[in-house]
C-alpha positions as CSV (number, residue, x, y, z in Angstrom):
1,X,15.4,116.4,-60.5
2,X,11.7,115.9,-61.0
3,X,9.6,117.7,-62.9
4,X,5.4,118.0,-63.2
5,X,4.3,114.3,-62.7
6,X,2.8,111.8,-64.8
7,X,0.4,109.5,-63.9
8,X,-1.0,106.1,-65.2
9,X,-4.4,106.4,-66.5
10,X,-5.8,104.5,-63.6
11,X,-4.3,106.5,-61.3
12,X,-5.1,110.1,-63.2
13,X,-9.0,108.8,-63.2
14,X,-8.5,108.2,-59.4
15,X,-7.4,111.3,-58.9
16,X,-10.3,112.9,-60.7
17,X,-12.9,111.0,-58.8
18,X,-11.0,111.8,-55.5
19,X,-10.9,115.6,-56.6
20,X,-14.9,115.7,-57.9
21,X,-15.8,114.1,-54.2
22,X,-13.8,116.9,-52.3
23,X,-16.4,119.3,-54.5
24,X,-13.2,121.3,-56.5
25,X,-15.4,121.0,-59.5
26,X,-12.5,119.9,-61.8
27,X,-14.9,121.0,-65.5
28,X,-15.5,124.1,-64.2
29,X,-11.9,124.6,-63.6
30,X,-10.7,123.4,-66.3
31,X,-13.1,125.7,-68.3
32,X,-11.5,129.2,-66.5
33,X,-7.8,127.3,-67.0
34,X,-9.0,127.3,-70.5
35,X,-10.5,130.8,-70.9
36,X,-7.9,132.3,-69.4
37,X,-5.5,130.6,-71.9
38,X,-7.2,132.0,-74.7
39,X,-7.1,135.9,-73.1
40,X,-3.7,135.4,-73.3
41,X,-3.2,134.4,-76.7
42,X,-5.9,135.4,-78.4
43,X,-7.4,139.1,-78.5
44,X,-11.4,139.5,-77.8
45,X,-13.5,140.0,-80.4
46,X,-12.4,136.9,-82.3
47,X,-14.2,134.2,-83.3
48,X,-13.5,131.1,-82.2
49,X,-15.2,127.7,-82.9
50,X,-15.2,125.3,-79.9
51,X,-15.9,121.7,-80.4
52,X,-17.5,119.5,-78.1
53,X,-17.7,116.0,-77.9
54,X,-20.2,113.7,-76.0
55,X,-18.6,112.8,-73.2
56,X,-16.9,115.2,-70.2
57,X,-13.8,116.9,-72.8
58,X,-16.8,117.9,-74.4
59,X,-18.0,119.0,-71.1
60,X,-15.0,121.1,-70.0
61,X,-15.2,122.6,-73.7
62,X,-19.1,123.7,-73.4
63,X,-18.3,125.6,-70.2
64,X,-15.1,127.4,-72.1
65,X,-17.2,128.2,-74.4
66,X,-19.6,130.1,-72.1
67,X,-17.0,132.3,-69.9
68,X,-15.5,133.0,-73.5
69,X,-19.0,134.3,-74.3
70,X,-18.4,136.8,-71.2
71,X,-15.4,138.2,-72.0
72,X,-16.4,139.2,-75.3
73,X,-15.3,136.4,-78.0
74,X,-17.5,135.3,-80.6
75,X,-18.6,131.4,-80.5
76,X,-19.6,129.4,-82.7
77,X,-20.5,125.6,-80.3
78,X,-19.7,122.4,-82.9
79,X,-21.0,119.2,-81.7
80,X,-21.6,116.3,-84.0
81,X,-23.2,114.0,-81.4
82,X,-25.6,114.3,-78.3
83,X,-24.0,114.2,-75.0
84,X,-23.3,110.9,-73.5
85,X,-22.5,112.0,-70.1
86,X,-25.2,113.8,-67.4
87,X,-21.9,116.3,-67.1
88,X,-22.1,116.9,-70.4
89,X,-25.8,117.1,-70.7
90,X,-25.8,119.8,-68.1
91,X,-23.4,122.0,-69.8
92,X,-24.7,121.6,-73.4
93,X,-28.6,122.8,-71.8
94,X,-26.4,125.8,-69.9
95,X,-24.6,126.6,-73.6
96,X,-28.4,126.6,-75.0
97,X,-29.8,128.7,-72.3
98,X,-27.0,131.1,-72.9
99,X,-27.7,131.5,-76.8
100,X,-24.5,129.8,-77.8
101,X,-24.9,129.3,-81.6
102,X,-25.5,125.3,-81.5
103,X,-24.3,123.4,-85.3
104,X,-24.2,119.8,-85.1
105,X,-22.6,120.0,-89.0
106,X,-20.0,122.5,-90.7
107,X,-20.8,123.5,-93.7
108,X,-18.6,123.1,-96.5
109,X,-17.6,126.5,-97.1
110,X,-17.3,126.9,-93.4
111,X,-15.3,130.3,-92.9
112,X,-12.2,129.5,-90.7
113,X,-12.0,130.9,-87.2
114,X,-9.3,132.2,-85.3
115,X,-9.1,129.2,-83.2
116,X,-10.2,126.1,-83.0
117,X,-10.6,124.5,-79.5
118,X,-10.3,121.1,-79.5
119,X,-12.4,119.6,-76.7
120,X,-14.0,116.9,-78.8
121,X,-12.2,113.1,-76.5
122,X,-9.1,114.1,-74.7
123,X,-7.8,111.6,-72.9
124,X,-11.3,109.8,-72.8
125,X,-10.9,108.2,-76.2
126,X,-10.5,103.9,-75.3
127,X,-10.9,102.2,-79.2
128,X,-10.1,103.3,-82.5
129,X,-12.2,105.9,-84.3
130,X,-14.9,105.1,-86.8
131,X,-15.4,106.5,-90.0
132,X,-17.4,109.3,-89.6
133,X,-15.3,110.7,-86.3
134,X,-12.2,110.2,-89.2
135,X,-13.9,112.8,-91.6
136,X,-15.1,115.1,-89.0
137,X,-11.6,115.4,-87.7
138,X,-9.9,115.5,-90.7
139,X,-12.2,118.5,-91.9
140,X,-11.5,120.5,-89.0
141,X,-7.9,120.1,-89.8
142,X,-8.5,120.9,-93.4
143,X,-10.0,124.2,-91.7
144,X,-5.9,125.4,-91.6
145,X,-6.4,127.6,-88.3
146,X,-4.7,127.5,-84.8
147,X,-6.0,124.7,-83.1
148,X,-6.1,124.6,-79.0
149,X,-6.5,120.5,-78.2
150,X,-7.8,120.5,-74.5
151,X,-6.1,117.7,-72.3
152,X,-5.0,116.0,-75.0
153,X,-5.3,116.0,-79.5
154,X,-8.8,114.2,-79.8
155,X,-8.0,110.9,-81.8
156,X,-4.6,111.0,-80.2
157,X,-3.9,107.9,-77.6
158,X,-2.4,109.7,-74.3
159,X,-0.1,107.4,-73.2
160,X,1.5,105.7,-76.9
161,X,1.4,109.4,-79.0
162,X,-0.3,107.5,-81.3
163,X,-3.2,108.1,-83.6
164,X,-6.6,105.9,-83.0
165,X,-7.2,106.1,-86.7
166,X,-7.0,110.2,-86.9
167,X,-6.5,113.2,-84.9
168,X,-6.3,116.7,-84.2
169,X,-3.7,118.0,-85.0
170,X,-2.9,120.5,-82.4
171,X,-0.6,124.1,-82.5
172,X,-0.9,124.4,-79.2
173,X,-2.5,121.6,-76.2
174,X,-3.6,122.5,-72.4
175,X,-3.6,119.6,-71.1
176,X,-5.0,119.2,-67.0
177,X,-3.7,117.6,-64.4
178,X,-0.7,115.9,-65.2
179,X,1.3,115.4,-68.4
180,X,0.6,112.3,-70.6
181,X,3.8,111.2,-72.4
182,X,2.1,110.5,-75.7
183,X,1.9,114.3,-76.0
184,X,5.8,113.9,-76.8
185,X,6.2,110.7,-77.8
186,X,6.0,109.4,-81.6
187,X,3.7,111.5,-83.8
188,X,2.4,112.8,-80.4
189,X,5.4,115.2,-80.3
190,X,3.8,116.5,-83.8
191,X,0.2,116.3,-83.4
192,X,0.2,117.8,-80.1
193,X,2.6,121.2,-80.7
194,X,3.7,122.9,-77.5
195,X,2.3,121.4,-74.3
196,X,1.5,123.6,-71.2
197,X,0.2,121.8,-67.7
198,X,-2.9,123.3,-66.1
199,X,-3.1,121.8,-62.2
200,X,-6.8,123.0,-61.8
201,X,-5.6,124.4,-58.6
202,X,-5.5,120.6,-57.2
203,X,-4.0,119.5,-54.3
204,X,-0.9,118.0,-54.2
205,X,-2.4,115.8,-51.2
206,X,-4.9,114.4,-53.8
207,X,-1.9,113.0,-56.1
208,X,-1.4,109.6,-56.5
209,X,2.0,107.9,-56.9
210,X,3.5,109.2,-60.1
211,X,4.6,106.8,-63.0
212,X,6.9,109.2,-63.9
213,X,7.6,112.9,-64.9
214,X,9.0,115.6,-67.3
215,X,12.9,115.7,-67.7
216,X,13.6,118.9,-65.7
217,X,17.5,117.8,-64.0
218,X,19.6,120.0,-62.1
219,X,23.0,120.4,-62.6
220,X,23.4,121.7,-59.1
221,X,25.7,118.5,-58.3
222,X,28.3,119.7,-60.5
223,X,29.5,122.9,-58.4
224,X,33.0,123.2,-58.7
225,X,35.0,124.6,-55.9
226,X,38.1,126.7,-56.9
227,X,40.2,124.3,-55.4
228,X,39.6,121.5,-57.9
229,X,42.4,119.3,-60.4
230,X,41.4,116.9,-63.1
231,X,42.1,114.4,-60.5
232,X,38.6,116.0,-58.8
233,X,36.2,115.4,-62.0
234,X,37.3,111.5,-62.9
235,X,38.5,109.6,-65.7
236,X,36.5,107.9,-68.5
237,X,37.5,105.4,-70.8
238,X,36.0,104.9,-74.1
239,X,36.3,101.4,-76.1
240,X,35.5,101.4,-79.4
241,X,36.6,102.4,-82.6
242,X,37.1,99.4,-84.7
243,X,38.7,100.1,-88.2
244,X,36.7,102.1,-90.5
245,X,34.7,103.5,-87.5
246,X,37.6,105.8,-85.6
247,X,35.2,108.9,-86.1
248,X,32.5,107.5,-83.4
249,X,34.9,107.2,-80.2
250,X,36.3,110.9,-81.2
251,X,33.7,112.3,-80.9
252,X,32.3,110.2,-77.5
253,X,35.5,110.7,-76.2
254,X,35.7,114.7,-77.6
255,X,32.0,114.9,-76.0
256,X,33.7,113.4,-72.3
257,X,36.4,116.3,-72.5
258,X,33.9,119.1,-73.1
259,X,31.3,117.8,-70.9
260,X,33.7,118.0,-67.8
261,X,35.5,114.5,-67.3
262,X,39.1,115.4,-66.1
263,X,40.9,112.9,-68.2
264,X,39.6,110.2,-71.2
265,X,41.4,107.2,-72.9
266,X,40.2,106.2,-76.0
267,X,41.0,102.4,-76.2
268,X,40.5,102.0,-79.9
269,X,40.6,98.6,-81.8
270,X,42.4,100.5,-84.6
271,X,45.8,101.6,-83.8
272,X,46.4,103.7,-86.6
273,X,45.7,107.0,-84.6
274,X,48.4,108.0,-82.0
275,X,46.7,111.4,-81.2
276,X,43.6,112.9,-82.1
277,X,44.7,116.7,-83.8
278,X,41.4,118.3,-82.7
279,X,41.4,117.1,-79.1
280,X,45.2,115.9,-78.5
281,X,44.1,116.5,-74.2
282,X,42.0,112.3,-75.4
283,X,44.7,109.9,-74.4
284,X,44.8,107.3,-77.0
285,X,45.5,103.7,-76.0
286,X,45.4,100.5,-78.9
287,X,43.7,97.5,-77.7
288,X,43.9,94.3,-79.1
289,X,42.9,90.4,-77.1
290,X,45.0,91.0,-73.7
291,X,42.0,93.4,-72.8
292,X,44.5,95.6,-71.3
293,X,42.4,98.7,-70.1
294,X,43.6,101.7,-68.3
295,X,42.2,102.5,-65.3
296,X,39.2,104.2,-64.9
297,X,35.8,105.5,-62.6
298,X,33.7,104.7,-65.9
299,X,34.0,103.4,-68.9
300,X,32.0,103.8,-71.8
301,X,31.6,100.9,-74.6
302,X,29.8,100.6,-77.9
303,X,31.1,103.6,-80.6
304,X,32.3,102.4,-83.8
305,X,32.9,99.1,-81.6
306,X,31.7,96.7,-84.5
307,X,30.9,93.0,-83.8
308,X,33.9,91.1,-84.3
309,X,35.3,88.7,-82.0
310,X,37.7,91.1,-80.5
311,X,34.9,93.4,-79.9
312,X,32.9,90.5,-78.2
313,X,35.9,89.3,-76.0
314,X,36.3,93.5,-74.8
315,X,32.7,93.9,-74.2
316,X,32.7,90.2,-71.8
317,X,35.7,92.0,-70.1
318,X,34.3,94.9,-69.3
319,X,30.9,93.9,-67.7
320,X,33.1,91.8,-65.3
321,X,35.0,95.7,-64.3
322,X,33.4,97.5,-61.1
323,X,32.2,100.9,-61.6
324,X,29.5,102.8,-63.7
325,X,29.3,101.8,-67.5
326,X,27.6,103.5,-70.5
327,X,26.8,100.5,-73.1
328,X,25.5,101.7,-76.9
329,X,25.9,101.0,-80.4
330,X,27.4,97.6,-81.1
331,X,28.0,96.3,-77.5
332,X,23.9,96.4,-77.2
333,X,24.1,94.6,-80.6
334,X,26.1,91.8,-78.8
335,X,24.3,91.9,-75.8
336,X,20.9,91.3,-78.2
337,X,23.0,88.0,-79.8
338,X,24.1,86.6,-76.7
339,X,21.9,85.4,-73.4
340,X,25.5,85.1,-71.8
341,X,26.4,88.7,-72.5
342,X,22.7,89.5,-71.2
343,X,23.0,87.7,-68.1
344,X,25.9,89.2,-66.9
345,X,24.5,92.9,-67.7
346,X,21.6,92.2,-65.4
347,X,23.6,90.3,-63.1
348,X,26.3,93.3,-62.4
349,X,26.1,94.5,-59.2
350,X,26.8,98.3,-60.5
351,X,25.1,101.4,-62.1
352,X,25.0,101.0,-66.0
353,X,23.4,103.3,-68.2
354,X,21.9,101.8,-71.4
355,X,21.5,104.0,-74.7
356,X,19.5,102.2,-77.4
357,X,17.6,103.8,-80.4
358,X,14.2,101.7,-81.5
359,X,16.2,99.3,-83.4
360,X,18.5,98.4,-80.9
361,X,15.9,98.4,-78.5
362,X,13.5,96.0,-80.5
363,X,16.9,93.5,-81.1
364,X,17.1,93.8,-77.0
365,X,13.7,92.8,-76.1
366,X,14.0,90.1,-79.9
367,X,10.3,92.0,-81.0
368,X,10.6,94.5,-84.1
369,X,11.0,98.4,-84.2
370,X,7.7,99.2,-85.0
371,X,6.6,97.2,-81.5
372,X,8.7,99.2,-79.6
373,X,7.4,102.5,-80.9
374,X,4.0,101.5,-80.8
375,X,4.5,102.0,-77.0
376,X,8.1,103.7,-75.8
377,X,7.0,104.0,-72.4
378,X,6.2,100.5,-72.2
379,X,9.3,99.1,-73.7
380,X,11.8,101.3,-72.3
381,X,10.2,100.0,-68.9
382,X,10.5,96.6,-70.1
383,X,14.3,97.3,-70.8
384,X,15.4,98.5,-67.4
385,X,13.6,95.6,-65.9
386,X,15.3,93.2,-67.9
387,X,18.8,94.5,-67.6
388,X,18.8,96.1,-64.3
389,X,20.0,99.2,-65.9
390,X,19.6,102.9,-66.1
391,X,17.7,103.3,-70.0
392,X,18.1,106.0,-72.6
393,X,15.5,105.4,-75.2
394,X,16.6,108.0,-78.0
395,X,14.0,109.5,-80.1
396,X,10.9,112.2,-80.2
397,X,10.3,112.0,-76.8
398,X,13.7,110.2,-75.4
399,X,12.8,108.5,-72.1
400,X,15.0,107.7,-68.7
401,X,13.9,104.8,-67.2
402,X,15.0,103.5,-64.2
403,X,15.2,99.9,-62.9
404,X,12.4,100.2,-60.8
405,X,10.2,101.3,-63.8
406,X,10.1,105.8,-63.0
407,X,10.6,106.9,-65.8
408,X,11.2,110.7,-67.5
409,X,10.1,112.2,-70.8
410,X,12.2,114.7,-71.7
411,X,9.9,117.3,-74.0
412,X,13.0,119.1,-75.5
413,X,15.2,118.5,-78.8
414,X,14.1,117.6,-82.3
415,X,15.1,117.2,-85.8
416,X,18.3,119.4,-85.6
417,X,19.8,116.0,-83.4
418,X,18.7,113.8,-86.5
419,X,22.3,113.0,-88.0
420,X,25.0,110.5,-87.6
421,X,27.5,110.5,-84.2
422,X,25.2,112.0,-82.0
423,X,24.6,108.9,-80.3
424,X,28.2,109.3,-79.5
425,X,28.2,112.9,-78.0
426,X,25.6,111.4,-76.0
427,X,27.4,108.6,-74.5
428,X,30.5,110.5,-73.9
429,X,28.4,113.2,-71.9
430,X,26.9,110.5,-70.1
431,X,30.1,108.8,-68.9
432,X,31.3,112.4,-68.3
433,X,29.0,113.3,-65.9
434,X,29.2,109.8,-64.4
435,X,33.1,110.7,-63.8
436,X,31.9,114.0,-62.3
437,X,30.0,111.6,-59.4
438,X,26.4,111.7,-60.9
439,X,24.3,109.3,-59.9
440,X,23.1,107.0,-63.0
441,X,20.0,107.9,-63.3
442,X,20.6,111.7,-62.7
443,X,23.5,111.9,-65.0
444,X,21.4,110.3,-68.2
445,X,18.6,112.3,-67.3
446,X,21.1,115.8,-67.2
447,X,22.8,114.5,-70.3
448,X,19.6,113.7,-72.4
449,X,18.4,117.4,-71.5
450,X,21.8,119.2,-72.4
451,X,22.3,117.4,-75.6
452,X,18.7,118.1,-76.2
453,X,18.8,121.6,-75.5
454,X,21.9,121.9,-77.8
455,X,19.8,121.2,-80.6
456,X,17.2,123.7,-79.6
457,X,19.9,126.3,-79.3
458,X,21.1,125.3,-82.9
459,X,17.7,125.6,-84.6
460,X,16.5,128.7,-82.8
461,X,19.7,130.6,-83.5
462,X,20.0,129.0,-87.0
463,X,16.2,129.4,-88.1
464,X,16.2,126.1,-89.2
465,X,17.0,122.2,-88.1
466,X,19.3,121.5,-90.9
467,X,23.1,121.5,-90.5
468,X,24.5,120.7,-86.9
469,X,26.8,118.1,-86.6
470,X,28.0,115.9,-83.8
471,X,30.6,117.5,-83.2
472,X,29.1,120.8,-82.7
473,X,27.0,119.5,-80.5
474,X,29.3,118.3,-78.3
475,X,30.5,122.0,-78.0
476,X,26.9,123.5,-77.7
477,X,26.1,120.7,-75.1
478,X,29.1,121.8,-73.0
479,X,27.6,125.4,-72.6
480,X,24.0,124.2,-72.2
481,X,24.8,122.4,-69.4
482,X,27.2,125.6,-68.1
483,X,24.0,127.7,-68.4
484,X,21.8,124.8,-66.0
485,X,24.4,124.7,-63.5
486,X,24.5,128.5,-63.4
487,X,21.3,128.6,-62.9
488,X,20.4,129.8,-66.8
């Protein structure tokens, strides 16, 4: 369920002092972790211009640049200002020793190299940067090669993926140790580019407790045996679907179908739809004030539910019902206007799984959007803490958060997902694999990945982001997670 860890940046500094006093020599290794890197992507005999900065990023990036020297690359050593740390000091008199070509300036007509290696802050970077730091980075990106950021897109804060005022921006970042969920969060998910863990070789008896991890889920738990009926895989009801907005429970409950649940009710607020022609299997069932609700093992509320009083009474009904719920769209709008509505969320003695974009988020936690994604991880913690709740906060980066505060950061997905009713798909094949006797937490985390991964598959195969819809999603998401649970 877990993937590679992520730590706090307490514990990730602990861990490095811990590692330096067993003698592993974490700059050193990080240096072959990066040299070896480059071998593979990079032919010798190209020149590469490695920048260094004062403190021990710098560091790991002088040493890089002297096995690079041995295996036949061609180095030029950028370093704008003396090293501030005795780790750094030593390597910068080793890079002299060696004859690495030392510039503390580029000149303006600079010839571009075939790589830029990035080792100028990492994850070392604590206040905004000044003025001069601004230009220097911003004419190494005006350089237009491939740039390697080591550890982490100097400029770029770790943990937020936000800028400090500028920063690398990054085709490719190593980054050591752990992940940092900045590198797929925000403008993190940009500046960084594709994101590969080097462990340094470090014991995993070293480790501290993680904060959290990379989405990786297995689907394992949904093994079918042959001797199965719908009876085996649950039912899921959906309410929603207030007049005008019939299209979002559809497609959550067209999402539930493909995504495994054995049966789904729709209980619309309009009851001008008696059967859905695409997916006439969705059992469609009016509601009006009597709250009268089929039966179910979850139930999903929020698509196309509006805000109306009827909407209000449904949603007050159905956070008194046992079981797992999915809450999005308009019932986290209610939930936001009402401390009542709120109360009983976080008072509900069972699994719910909470789906909020920024927006709904920020109306949630009454701050504004721009809060929220100033810090994700933060507020989606913040969230499950509240509410008691399983979170799913959409966007670059979406994060599962559970009550207790672990939290994933699922690194897949993109702009392909960036159009109306996905949100929808999303809920449905949460509740579906709810249904199918997922745990909470599990189940958002398998869900987030599959939907996810059905936008990859969309833009690889199409060349392109543009053009896939939420209901094709849906589909794609149903052999996505086919492929995880066979093992694909």
């Amino acid at each position: 369920m877990q993937g590679k860890p992520i730590l706090s940046l307490e514990a990730l500094r602990r861990l490095e002092a811990d590692a330096e006093a067993a003698g592993l020599g974490l700059m050193r290794r990080a240096a072959l972790a990066t040299a070896d890197w480059v071998c593979r992507h990079t032919p010798p005999g190209s020149r590469l211009l490695i920048c260094a900065g004062p403190g021990n990023n710098g560091g790991d990036a002088l040493y890089a640049a002297l096995e690079l020297q041995q295996r036949d690359y061609l180095i030029d050593v950028y370093q704008p200002a003396p090293p501030a740390s005795a780790a750094c000091q030593e390597a910068r008199e080793q890079a002299e020793l060696s004859g690495l070509p030392m510039l503390a300036s580029l000149q303006p007509d600079y010839e571009p190299p075939a790589l830029l290696i990035d080792g100028l802050f990492g994850v070392g970077l604590s206040r905004p940067l000044d003025e001069a730091w601004r230009q220097r980075i911003a004419m190494l990106n005006q350089l237009g090669c491939p740039a390697l950021a080591l550890d982490c897109p100097s400029g770029l804060d770790p943990y937020t993926g936000h800028p400090q005022g500028a920063a690398i921006r990054a085709e490719h970042t190593l980054t050591f140790l752990c992940h940092k969920p900045g590198l797929f969060c925000g403008p993190g998910a940009d500046l960084a580019g594709r994101v590969e863990l080097a462990d340094l070789d470090c014991p995993p008896t070293l480790y501290p407790q993680a904060e959290g991890a990379l989405n990786e889920p297995s689907a394992a738990a949904l093994a079918r045996p042959r001797d199965s009926h719908k009876g085996s895989y649950g039912t899921v009801s959906i309410i929603g679907g207030a007049p005008g907005m019939l299209g979002a429970i559809l497609l959550a409950g067209r999402s539930a179908l493909l995504n495994g649940a054995g049966k789904v009710f729709l209980c619309s607020l309009d009851d001008r739809l008696p059967v859905d022609p695409v997916a006439p299997e969705l059992m469609i069932r009016p509601v009006d004030e009597s709250a009268d609700l089929p039966g179910a093992d979850v139930f999903a509320i929020g698509p196309g539910l509006g805000q109306q009083e009827l909407a209000e009474g449904l949603l007050r009904h159905t956070l008194t019902l046992p079981g797992p719920l999915v809450l999005d769209a308009d019932a986290l709008n209610l939930i936001a206007a009402d401390h009542t509505l709120a109360d009983m969320l976080a008072a509900r003695g069972h699994p719910a799984v909470l789906t909020p974009h920024p927006a709904e988020a920020a109306r949630l936690l009454n701050i504004d959007t721009a809060e929220i994604q100033s810090n994700r991880p933060l507020y989606a913690r913040k969230l499950a803490v509240r509410f008691n709740c399983v979170v799913v906060l959409k966007g670059a980066g979406s994060l599962i958060v559970r009550p207790d505060g672990f939290y994933l950061v699922n690194a897949s997905g993109g702009p392909a997902l960036a159009a109306a009713g996905q949100g929808d798909v999303l809920t449905g094949l949460i509740a579906a694999l709810l249904a199918q006797g997922m745990p909470a937490f599990e189940s958002a985390a398998l869900a987030v990945h599959v939907h996810s991964q059905a936008g990859d598959d969309y833009r690889r195969e199409s060349g392109g982001p543009i053009g896939l819809t939420a209901s094709e999603t849906a589909r794609r998401a149903s052999q996505a997670l086919n492929r995880r649970l066979s093992g694909g």
